[in-house]
C-alpha positions, -999 to 999 in steps of 0.1 A, spaced: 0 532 560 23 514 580 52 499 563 70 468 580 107 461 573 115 427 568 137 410 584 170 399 565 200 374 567 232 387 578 250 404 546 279 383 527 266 353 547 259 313 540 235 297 550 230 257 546 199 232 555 213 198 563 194 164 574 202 141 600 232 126 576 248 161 577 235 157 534 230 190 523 190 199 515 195 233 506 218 262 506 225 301 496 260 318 492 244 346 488 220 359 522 191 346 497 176 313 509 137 309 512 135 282 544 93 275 528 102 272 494 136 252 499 124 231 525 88 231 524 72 236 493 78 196 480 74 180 516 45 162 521 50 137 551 27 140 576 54 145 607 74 179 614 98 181 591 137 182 615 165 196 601 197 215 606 206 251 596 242 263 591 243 305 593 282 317 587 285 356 576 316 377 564 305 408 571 321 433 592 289 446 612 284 406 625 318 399 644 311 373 671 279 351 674 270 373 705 232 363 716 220 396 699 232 383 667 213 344 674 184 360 682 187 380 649 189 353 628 160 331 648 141 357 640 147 358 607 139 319 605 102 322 623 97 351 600 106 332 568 89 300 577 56 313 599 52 342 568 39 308 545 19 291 575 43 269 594 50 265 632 88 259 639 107 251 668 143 265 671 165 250 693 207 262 697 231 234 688 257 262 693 260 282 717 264 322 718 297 332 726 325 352 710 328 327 681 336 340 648 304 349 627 329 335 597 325 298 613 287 286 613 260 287 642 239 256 640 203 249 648 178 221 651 140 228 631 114 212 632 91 227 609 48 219 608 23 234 589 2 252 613 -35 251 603 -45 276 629 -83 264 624 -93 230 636 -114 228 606 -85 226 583 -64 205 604 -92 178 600 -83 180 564 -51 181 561 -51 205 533 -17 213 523 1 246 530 25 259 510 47 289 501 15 303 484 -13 290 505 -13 300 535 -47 308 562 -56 343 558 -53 362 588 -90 372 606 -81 411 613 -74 413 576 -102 429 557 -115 412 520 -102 438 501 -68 431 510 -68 396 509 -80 397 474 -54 421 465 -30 397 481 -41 368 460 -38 390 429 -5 398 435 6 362 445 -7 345 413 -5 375 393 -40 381 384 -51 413 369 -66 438 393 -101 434 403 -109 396 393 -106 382 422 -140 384 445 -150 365 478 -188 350 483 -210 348 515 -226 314 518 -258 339 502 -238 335 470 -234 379 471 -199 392 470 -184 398 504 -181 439 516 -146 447 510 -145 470 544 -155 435 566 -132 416 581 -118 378 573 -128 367 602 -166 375 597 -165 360 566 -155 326 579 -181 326 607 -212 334 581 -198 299 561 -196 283 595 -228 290 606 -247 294 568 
């Protein structure tokens, strides 16, 4: 079983969402800020949503804003907001140099929900921190243990159909699944 390590904020660091206005939309003091659930989860317009994002860290293993540092904490935004569904586009108002990590970097978002299937594109079904496409290479079984844990269900009580109406083999893949309601 392979174990992925998810990516973190800087330690000690602040990190603040800001509109157009420079108004405040969200913020963390603490390296905890959740860009889908602060920024997302009550959006419902139907353009990208644009905003800014303030990163400033104390800690001493993050001196300068270096571009090995701005990468680190793009990466950390496109992990945060494609995790829940979204596409996002990052683009540097600041620009890597040996700037203080203690004064803030800047970027531009602009955040969309990505339907990956044109299907649900067409209906404009709304993606949130919880919902989310299911990846195709995923097997059943583990997307019903995934929305057990999510909505914390008891084990076992969730179960996926075929168009047939017969519970879905837990060894097949996502991606099967979708095609036999497709074509069925």
């Amino acid at each position: 079983m392979v174990v992925e390590k998810m990516i973190q904020w800087p330690p000690h660091s602040k990190i603040t969402c800001l509109d157009f206005d420079n108004k405040i939309i969200a913020e963390s003091k603490r390296s905890r800020l959740d860009l889908s659930d602060s920024l997302m989860l009550h959006y419902h317009e139907e353009k990208p949503l644009t905003c800014y994002v303030e990163v400033s860290t104390k800690s001493k293993e993050w001196k300068c804003w270096n571009s090995i540092n701005v990468r680190r904490v793009e990466s950390r935004i496109a992990y945060d907001l494609e995790f829940d569904g979204y596409k996002v586009k990052i683009d540097r108002i600041s620009k890597p140099s040996k700037a203080l990590c203690k004064r803030p970097f800047r970027w531009l978002l602009e955040i969309s929900a990505d339907y990956g299937d044109k299907g649900l594109s067409e209906e404009r079904k709304s993606i949130g921190t919880r919902f989310r496409v299911a990846r195709g290479d995923a097997s059943i079984k583990t997307i019903q243990a995934e929305i057990e844990r999510i909505f914390g269900l008891p084990r076992g009580c969730v179960c996926l159909f075929t168009p047939e109406n017969k519970k879905a083999k837990p060894r097949s893949l996502i991606k099967s699944l979708r095609n036999k309601w497709k074509n069925g």
